[in-house]
N, C-alpha and C positions, 0 to 999 in steps of 0.2 A: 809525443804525437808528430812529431818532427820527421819522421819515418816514411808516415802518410803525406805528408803536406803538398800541394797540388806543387808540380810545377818545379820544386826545390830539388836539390842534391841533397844526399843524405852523407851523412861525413864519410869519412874514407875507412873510419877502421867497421862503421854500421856495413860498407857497401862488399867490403872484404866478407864479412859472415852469409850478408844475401846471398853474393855470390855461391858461396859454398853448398848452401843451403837448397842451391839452384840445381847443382850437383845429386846433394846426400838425397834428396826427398824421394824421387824417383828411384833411387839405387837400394832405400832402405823402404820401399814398397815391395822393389824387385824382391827382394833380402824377405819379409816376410811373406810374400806368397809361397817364397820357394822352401823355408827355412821353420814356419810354424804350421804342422801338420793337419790341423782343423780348419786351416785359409785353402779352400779349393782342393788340391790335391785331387782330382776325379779320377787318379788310377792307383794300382797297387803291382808293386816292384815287389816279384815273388822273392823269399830267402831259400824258402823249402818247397818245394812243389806237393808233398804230402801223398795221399793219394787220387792226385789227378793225373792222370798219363800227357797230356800233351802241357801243362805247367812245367817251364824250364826256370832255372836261378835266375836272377837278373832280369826277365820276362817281364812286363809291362802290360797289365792286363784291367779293364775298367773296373772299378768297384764291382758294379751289378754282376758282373762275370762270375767277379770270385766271392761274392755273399752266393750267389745260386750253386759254384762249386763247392763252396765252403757246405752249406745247406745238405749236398748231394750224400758229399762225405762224412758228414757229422747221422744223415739217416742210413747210411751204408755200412757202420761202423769203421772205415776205414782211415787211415793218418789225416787229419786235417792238413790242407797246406798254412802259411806260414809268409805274411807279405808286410812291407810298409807302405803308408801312404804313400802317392809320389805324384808328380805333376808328367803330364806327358812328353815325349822325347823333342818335340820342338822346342818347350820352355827349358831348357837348360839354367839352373844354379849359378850362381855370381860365382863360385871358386872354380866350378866347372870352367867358363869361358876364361876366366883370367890363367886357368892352368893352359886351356886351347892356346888362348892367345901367347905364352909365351912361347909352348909344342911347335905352334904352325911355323916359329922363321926357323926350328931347331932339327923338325923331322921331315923328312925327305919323301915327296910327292909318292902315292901308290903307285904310280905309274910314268914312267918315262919319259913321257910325250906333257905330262903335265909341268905347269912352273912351282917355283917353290912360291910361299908367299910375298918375298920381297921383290920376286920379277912380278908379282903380277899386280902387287904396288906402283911398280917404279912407269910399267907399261900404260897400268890409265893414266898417273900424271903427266904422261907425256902428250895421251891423246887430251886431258884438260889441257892443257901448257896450247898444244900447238890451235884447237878448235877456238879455244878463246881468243889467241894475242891474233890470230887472222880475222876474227870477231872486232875484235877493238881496231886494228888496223884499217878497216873499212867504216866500221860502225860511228865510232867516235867523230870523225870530222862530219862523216853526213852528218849525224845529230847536232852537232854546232853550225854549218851553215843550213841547215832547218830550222835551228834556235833562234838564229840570227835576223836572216832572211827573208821574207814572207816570199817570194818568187820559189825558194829551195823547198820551203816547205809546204805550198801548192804541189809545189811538183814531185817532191820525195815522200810526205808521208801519206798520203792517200793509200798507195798501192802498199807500203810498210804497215797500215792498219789492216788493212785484208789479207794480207801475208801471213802477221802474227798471229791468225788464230788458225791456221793450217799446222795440225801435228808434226813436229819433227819428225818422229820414228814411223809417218804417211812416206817419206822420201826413203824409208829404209833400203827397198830394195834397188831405187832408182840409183842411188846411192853406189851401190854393191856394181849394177852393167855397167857405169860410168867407170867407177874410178880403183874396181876393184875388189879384192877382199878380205886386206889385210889393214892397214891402219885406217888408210885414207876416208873409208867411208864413215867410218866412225867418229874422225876428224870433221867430218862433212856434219852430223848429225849434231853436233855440241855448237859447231857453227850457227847453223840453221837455229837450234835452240834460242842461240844468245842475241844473234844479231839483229836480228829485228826489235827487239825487246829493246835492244841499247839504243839502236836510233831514236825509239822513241824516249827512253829516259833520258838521252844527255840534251835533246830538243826541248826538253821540259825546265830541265835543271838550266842551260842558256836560256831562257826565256825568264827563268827568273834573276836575271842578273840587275842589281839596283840600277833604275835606270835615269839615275843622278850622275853616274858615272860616265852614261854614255853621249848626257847632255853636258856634260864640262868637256869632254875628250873633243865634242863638234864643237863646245865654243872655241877652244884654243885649234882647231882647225885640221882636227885629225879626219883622213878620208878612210875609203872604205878596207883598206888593208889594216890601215895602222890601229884602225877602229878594232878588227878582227884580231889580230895577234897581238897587240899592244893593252887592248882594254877588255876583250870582250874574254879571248882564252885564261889571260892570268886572273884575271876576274873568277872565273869559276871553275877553278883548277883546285880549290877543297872540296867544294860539292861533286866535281866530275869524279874527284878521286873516292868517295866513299860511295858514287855510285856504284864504281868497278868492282870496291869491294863486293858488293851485295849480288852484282850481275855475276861475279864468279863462281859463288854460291849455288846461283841459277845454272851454272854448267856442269855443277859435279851433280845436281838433281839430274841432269841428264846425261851422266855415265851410265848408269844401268844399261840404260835404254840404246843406247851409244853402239857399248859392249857385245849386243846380243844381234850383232849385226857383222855378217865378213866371219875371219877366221877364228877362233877358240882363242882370246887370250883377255889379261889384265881381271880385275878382281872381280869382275862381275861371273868371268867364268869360274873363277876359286868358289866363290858362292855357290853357284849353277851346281859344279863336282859334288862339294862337299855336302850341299842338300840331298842330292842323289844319292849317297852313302850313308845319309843320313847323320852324319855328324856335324849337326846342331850347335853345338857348340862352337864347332870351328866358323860356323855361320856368323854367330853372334861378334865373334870376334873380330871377325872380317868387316863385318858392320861397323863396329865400334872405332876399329882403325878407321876406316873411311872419316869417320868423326872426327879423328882426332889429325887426323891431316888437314882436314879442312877446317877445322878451329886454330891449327896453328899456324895454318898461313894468314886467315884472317887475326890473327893477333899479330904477327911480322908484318901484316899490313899498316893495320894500326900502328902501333910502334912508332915505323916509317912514317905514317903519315904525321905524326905526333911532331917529328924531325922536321918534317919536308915545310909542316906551316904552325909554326909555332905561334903565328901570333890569332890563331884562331880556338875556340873553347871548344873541347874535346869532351865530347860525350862516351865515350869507348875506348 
Protein backbone atom coordinates (compact mmCIF):
# COMPACT_ATOMS: atom_id res chain seq x y z
CA UNK A 1 0.00 0.00 0.00
CA UNK A 2 3.09 1.96 0.21
CA UNK A 3 2.57 2.92 -3.44
CA UNK A 4 -0.48 4.92 -2.54
CA UNK A 5 0.61 6.48 0.51
CA UNK A 6 -0.33 10.32 0.72
CA UNK A 7 2.61 12.43 0.53
CA UNK A 8 5.64 9.56 0.51
CA UNK A 9 8.05 8.52 -2.19
CA UNK A 10 7.70 5.43 -3.56
CA UNK A 11 11.29 3.55 -3.79
CA UNK A 12 13.17 3.97 -6.69
CA UNK A 13 13.14 0.68 -8.29
CA UNK A 14 8.54 1.00 -7.80
CA UNK A 15 9.23 4.69 -9.40
CA UNK A 16 11.38 3.30 -12.48
CA UNK A 17 8.24 0.77 -13.45
CA UNK A 18 5.70 3.85 -12.98
CA UNK A 19 7.57 5.71 -14.91
CA UNK A 20 7.46 3.35 -17.71
CA UNK A 21 4.20 2.38 -17.29
CA UNK A 22 3.64 6.26 -18.01
CA UNK A 23 4.97 5.54 -21.36
CA UNK A 24 3.59 1.89 -22.31
CA UNK A 25 -0.06 2.71 -21.39
CA UNK A 26 -0.95 5.21 -24.00
CA UNK A 27 1.42 3.51 -26.62
CA UNK A 28 -0.21 0.11 -26.10
CA UNK A 29 -3.85 1.77 -26.38
CA UNK A 30 -2.31 3.39 -29.47
CA UNK A 31 -1.16 -0.33 -30.47
CA UNK A 32 -4.68 -1.83 -29.93
CA UNK A 33 -6.84 0.46 -31.67
CA UNK A 34 -4.64 0.40 -34.52
CA UNK A 35 -3.60 -3.25 -34.30
CA UNK A 36 -7.00 -5.31 -33.16
CA UNK A 37 -9.35 -5.27 -35.95
CA UNK A 38 -12.88 -5.27 -34.10
CA UNK A 39 -11.48 -1.88 -31.84
CA UNK A 40 -13.02 0.99 -34.32
CA UNK A 41 -11.57 0.58 -37.47
CA UNK A 42 -14.51 2.67 -39.32
CA UNK A 43 -12.89 2.02 -42.71
CA UNK A 44 -12.03 -0.62 -45.18
CA UNK A 45 -8.51 -0.58 -47.13
CA UNK A 46 -9.67 -2.13 -50.51
CA UNK A 47 -7.14 -5.40 -51.61
CA UNK A 48 -9.22 -6.23 -54.69
CA UNK A 49 -11.62 -3.69 -56.02
CA UNK A 50 -13.90 -6.63 -57.30
CA UNK A 51 -16.52 -5.46 -59.35
CA UNK A 52 -16.68 -1.87 -58.47
CA UNK A 53 -15.23 0.50 -61.06
CA UNK A 54 -14.06 3.42 -59.09
CA UNK A 55 -12.53 0.93 -55.93
CA UNK A 56 -8.76 1.25 -56.39
CA UNK A 57 -6.11 -1.24 -54.03
CA UNK A 58 -5.08 0.57 -51.27
CA UNK A 59 -8.19 2.89 -51.31
CA UNK A 60 -9.69 3.84 -48.07
CA UNK A 61 -13.22 3.67 -48.22
CA UNK A 62 -15.95 3.77 -45.06
CA UNK A 63 -17.61 0.49 -44.00
CA UNK A 64 -21.08 1.58 -44.99
CA UNK A 65 -19.70 2.45 -48.51
CA UNK A 66 -18.38 -1.01 -49.04
CA UNK A 67 -21.38 -3.25 -47.17
CA UNK A 68 -23.84 -1.20 -49.82
CA UNK A 69 -21.12 -1.85 -52.70
CA UNK A 70 -20.42 -5.22 -51.50
CA UNK A 71 -24.45 -5.49 -51.31
CA UNK A 72 -24.61 -4.04 -55.15
CA UNK A 73 -22.40 -6.77 -56.27
CA UNK A 74 -23.26 -9.81 -54.54
CA UNK A 75 -27.26 -8.78 -56.17
CA UNK A 76 -25.47 -7.96 -59.64
CA UNK A 77 -23.82 -11.27 -59.77
CA UNK A 78 -20.60 -9.63 -60.25
CA UNK A 79 -16.72 -10.13 -58.46
CA UNK A 80 -17.28 -8.95 -54.82
CA UNK A 81 -14.55 -6.55 -53.92
CA UNK A 82 -12.20 -7.73 -51.21
CA UNK A 83 -11.07 -5.12 -48.06
CA UNK A 84 -9.63 -5.09 -44.51
CA UNK A 85 -10.54 -3.22 -41.64
CA UNK A 86 -8.58 -0.11 -41.28
CA UNK A 87 -8.55 3.04 -39.32
CA UNK A 88 -8.52 6.28 -41.22
CA UNK A 89 -5.48 8.00 -42.97
CA UNK A 90 -4.92 10.42 -40.09
CA UNK A 91 -4.59 7.74 -37.38
CA UNK A 92 -1.60 6.11 -38.68
CA UNK A 93 -0.08 2.67 -36.80
CA UNK A 94 2.80 2.89 -34.23
CA UNK A 95 5.26 0.96 -37.01
CA UNK A 96 4.03 3.33 -39.64
CA UNK A 97 5.33 6.55 -37.59
CA UNK A 98 8.50 5.05 -36.14
CA UNK A 99 9.28 3.90 -39.88
CA UNK A 100 8.30 7.93 -40.83
CA UNK A 101 10.25 9.05 -38.18
CA UNK A 102 13.32 7.36 -39.02
CA UNK A 103 12.47 8.25 -43.44
CA UNK A 104 11.96 11.86 -42.47
CA UNK A 105 15.98 12.89 -41.41
CA UNK A 106 16.84 10.10 -44.46
CA UNK A 107 14.54 11.22 -47.50
CA UNK A 108 14.90 14.23 -49.17
CA UNK A 109 12.14 17.00 -49.19
CA UNK A 110 9.58 16.68 -52.42
CA UNK A 111 10.51 19.91 -53.29
CA UNK A 112 13.44 22.24 -53.18
CA UNK A 113 12.35 25.19 -51.51
CA UNK A 114 11.32 22.82 -48.66
CA UNK A 115 13.82 21.85 -45.42
CA UNK A 116 14.68 18.57 -44.58
CA UNK A 117 13.53 17.56 -41.12
CA UNK A 118 16.69 18.33 -39.09
CA UNK A 119 16.71 22.09 -40.48
CA UNK A 120 13.37 22.49 -39.57
CA UNK A 121 14.28 21.15 -36.05
CA UNK A 122 17.32 23.04 -35.68
CA UNK A 123 15.26 26.53 -36.90
CA UNK A 124 12.38 26.36 -34.19
CA UNK A 125 15.05 25.70 -31.51
CA UNK A 126 16.49 28.54 -32.36
CA UNK A 127 13.39 30.77 -32.43
CA UNK A 128 12.71 28.89 -28.72
CA UNK A 129 16.46 29.60 -27.69
CA UNK A 130 16.31 33.21 -28.59
CA UNK A 131 12.21 34.31 -27.68
CA UNK A 132 12.79 32.71 -24.35
CA UNK A 133 16.58 33.76 -22.95
CA UNK A 134 15.11 37.65 -24.11
CA UNK A 135 12.08 36.47 -22.11
CA UNK A 136 14.00 35.80 -18.92
CA UNK A 137 16.45 38.52 -19.55
CA UNK A 138 13.75 41.10 -19.01
CA UNK A 139 11.27 39.03 -17.21
CA UNK A 140 13.17 37.46 -14.32
CA UNK A 141 14.72 40.59 -12.39
CA UNK A 142 11.18 42.53 -12.89
CA UNK A 143 9.71 39.41 -11.10
CA UNK A 144 12.21 39.74 -8.28
CA UNK A 145 12.10 43.48 -7.68
CA UNK A 146 8.18 42.96 -7.69
CA UNK A 147 8.67 40.03 -5.35
CA UNK A 148 10.62 42.07 -3.27
CA UNK A 149 9.24 45.35 -3.36
CA UNK A 150 5.87 46.57 -2.73
CA UNK A 151 6.64 50.07 -4.71
CA UNK A 152 7.91 47.58 -7.95
CA UNK A 153 4.99 45.64 -7.72
CA UNK A 154 2.35 48.56 -7.46
CA UNK A 155 3.79 49.55 -10.25
CA UNK A 156 4.92 46.63 -12.46
CA UNK A 157 2.30 44.11 -11.99
CA UNK A 158 -1.07 45.81 -12.51
CA UNK A 159 -0.52 46.39 -16.16
CA UNK A 160 1.48 42.69 -16.32
CA UNK A 161 -2.00 41.23 -15.09
CA UNK A 162 -3.90 42.85 -18.04
CA UNK A 163 -1.28 42.22 -20.46
CA UNK A 164 -1.28 38.49 -19.67
CA UNK A 165 -4.55 37.67 -20.81
CA UNK A 166 -4.03 39.34 -24.34
CA UNK A 167 -3.37 36.46 -27.00
CA UNK A 168 0.13 36.15 -28.20
CA UNK A 169 -0.75 35.07 -31.76
CA UNK A 170 -3.47 38.80 -31.45
CA UNK A 171 0.20 40.64 -32.11
CA UNK A 172 0.74 38.12 -35.05
CA UNK A 173 0.45 40.43 -37.66
CA UNK A 174 1.75 43.64 -35.67
CA UNK A 175 4.40 41.58 -35.21
CA UNK A 176 5.16 40.77 -39.16
CA UNK A 177 5.00 45.36 -40.08
CA UNK A 178 7.35 45.86 -37.25
CA UNK A 179 10.06 43.55 -37.36
CA UNK A 180 9.52 41.62 -40.52
CA UNK A 181 8.99 38.20 -41.90
CA UNK A 182 11.48 35.92 -41.30
CA UNK A 183 12.66 34.94 -37.70
CA UNK A 184 12.01 38.02 -35.79
CA UNK A 185 8.36 37.92 -35.53
CA UNK A 186 8.09 34.78 -34.29
CA UNK A 187 10.81 35.52 -31.83
CA UNK A 188 8.56 38.28 -30.92
CA UNK A 189 5.51 35.83 -30.34
CA UNK A 190 7.26 33.19 -27.88
CA UNK A 191 8.36 36.34 -26.11
CA UNK A 192 5.08 37.82 -25.58
CA UNK A 193 3.88 34.25 -24.68
CA UNK A 194 6.37 33.88 -21.77
CA UNK A 195 7.12 36.94 -20.56
CA UNK A 196 4.52 38.17 -18.82
CA UNK A 197 3.66 34.95 -17.41
CA UNK A 198 7.42 34.92 -15.74
CA UNK A 199 7.07 38.32 -14.13
CA UNK A 200 4.28 37.15 -12.49
CA UNK A 201 5.62 33.63 -11.45
CA UNK A 202 9.16 34.68 -10.28
CA UNK A 203 7.13 37.58 -8.18
CA UNK A 204 5.27 34.80 -6.59
CA UNK A 205 8.17 32.44 -5.99
CA UNK A 206 10.21 35.74 -4.26
CA UNK A 207 7.50 36.50 -2.20
CA UNK A 208 7.77 33.20 -0.80
CA UNK A 209 11.14 33.45 0.28
CA UNK A 210 11.35 32.40 4.41
CA UNK A 211 11.08 35.49 5.69
CA UNK A 212 13.42 34.41 8.79
CA UNK A 213 15.91 35.00 6.48
CA UNK A 214 15.20 38.28 5.70
CA UNK A 215 14.81 39.36 9.47
CA UNK A 216 18.42 37.95 10.51
CA UNK A 217 20.10 39.61 7.14
CA UNK A 218 18.31 43.31 8.78
CA UNK A 219 19.51 42.32 12.17
CA UNK A 220 23.08 41.91 11.26
CA UNK A 221 22.56 45.07 9.26
CA UNK A 222 22.16 44.25 5.82
CA UNK A 223 20.61 47.20 3.45
CA UNK A 224 18.65 47.31 0.61
CA UNK A 225 21.24 45.81 -1.97
CA UNK A 226 22.98 43.40 0.03
CA UNK A 227 19.43 42.36 1.06
CA UNK A 228 18.58 41.85 -2.64
CA UNK A 229 21.69 40.00 -4.08
CA UNK A 230 22.94 38.57 -0.98
CA UNK A 231 19.75 37.05 0.77
CA UNK A 232 16.85 37.65 -1.37
CA UNK A 233 18.37 36.15 -5.21
CA UNK A 234 20.38 33.06 -3.56
CA UNK A 235 17.64 32.50 -1.61
CA UNK A 236 15.42 31.47 -4.32
CA UNK A 237 17.65 30.58 -6.93
CA UNK A 238 16.13 26.58 -6.60
CA UNK A 239 12.63 27.68 -6.87
CA UNK A 240 13.53 30.45 -9.65
CA UNK A 241 15.21 27.59 -11.45
CA UNK A 242 12.50 25.08 -11.74
CA UNK A 243 10.20 27.73 -12.55
CA UNK A 244 12.18 28.25 -15.77
CA UNK A 245 11.96 24.87 -16.28
CA UNK A 246 8.15 24.81 -16.64
CA UNK A 247 7.99 28.50 -18.31
CA UNK A 248 10.12 26.95 -21.14
CA UNK A 249 7.72 24.29 -21.61
CA UNK A 250 5.10 27.18 -21.92
CA UNK A 251 7.19 28.47 -24.98
CA UNK A 252 7.42 25.40 -27.04
CA UNK A 253 3.31 25.34 -26.50
CA UNK A 254 3.86 28.42 -28.29
CA UNK A 255 5.93 27.36 -31.37
CA UNK A 256 3.04 26.32 -33.40
CA UNK A 257 1.51 29.40 -33.08
CA UNK A 258 5.04 31.17 -33.41
CA UNK A 259 5.64 29.43 -36.67
CA UNK A 260 2.54 30.22 -38.65
CA UNK A 261 3.63 33.68 -38.65
CA UNK A 262 6.37 35.48 -41.34
CA UNK A 263 8.05 33.26 -43.82
CA UNK A 264 7.60 29.14 -44.35
CA UNK A 265 10.04 27.70 -42.12
CA UNK A 266 11.02 25.31 -38.86
CA UNK A 267 8.66 22.28 -37.86
CA UNK A 268 5.44 23.71 -37.61
CA UNK A 269 5.75 24.23 -41.46
CA UNK A 270 7.08 20.39 -41.96
CA UNK A 271 3.73 19.58 -40.12
CA UNK A 272 1.59 22.23 -42.25
CA UNK A 273 3.53 20.39 -45.92
CA UNK A 274 3.22 17.02 -44.82
CA UNK A 275 -0.57 17.39 -43.64
CA UNK A 276 -1.13 18.75 -46.96
CA UNK A 277 0.16 15.52 -48.77
CA UNK A 278 -1.43 13.89 -46.37
CA UNK A 279 1.19 11.98 -44.96
CA UNK A 280 0.04 11.42 -41.60
CA UNK A 281 2.59 9.79 -40.48
CA UNK A 282 5.20 12.01 -41.07
CA UNK A 283 2.94 14.25 -39.05
CA UNK A 284 2.95 12.11 -36.00
CA UNK A 285 6.37 11.85 -36.03
CA UNK A 286 7.01 15.38 -36.27
CA UNK A 287 4.96 15.49 -33.19
CA UNK A 288 6.65 13.17 -31.39
CA UNK A 289 10.18 14.67 -31.93
CA UNK A 290 8.82 17.89 -30.70
CA UNK A 291 8.31 15.59 -27.47
CA UNK A 292 11.21 14.38 -27.39
CA UNK A 293 13.23 17.51 -27.45
CA UNK A 294 11.54 19.05 -25.17
CA UNK A 295 11.53 16.06 -22.51
CA UNK A 296 15.19 16.02 -23.07
CA UNK A 297 16.04 19.43 -22.32
CA UNK A 298 13.85 19.37 -19.39
CA UNK A 299 15.74 16.25 -18.17
CA UNK A 300 19.37 18.18 -18.93
CA UNK A 301 17.76 20.57 -16.80
CA UNK A 302 17.00 18.56 -14.20
CA UNK A 303 20.19 16.89 -14.09
CA UNK A 304 21.80 20.46 -13.89
CA UNK A 305 19.82 21.58 -11.48
CA UNK A 306 20.34 18.34 -9.30
CA UNK A 307 24.39 19.66 -9.65
CA UNK A 308 23.80 23.33 -9.25
CA UNK A 309 21.94 22.74 -5.57
CA UNK A 310 22.62 19.73 -4.20
CA UNK A 311 21.76 20.36 -0.89
CA UNK A 312 17.96 20.78 -1.77
CA UNK A 313 15.42 17.45 -2.20
CA UNK A 314 14.75 16.68 -5.65
CA UNK A 315 11.54 15.84 -6.85
CA UNK A 316 12.37 15.16 -10.59
Amino acid sequence: MTLFAVNKSIDPQARKIVTLLSFACPILLWCVVSYVPFIWHPQVEITNPGGVSYFREGMLVDREVFAVETGTCEASGCELPQGDPANPVYLPAPHEVVRAFVTAFTTEPQRRSEMWLHESLWSSIQVIFWGFVLSSIIGIPLGILAGTYDFFSKLIEPFIEFFRYLPAPAFGALAVAILGIYQAPKIAIIFIGTFFQQVLVVANTTRKLDPALLEAAQTLGAKNRSMLFRVVVPGILPDLYRDIRILLGWAWTYLIVAELIGTSSGITWFITQQARYKNFDNVFAAIIMIGIMGITIDLLLAWLGRRLFSWQKQES
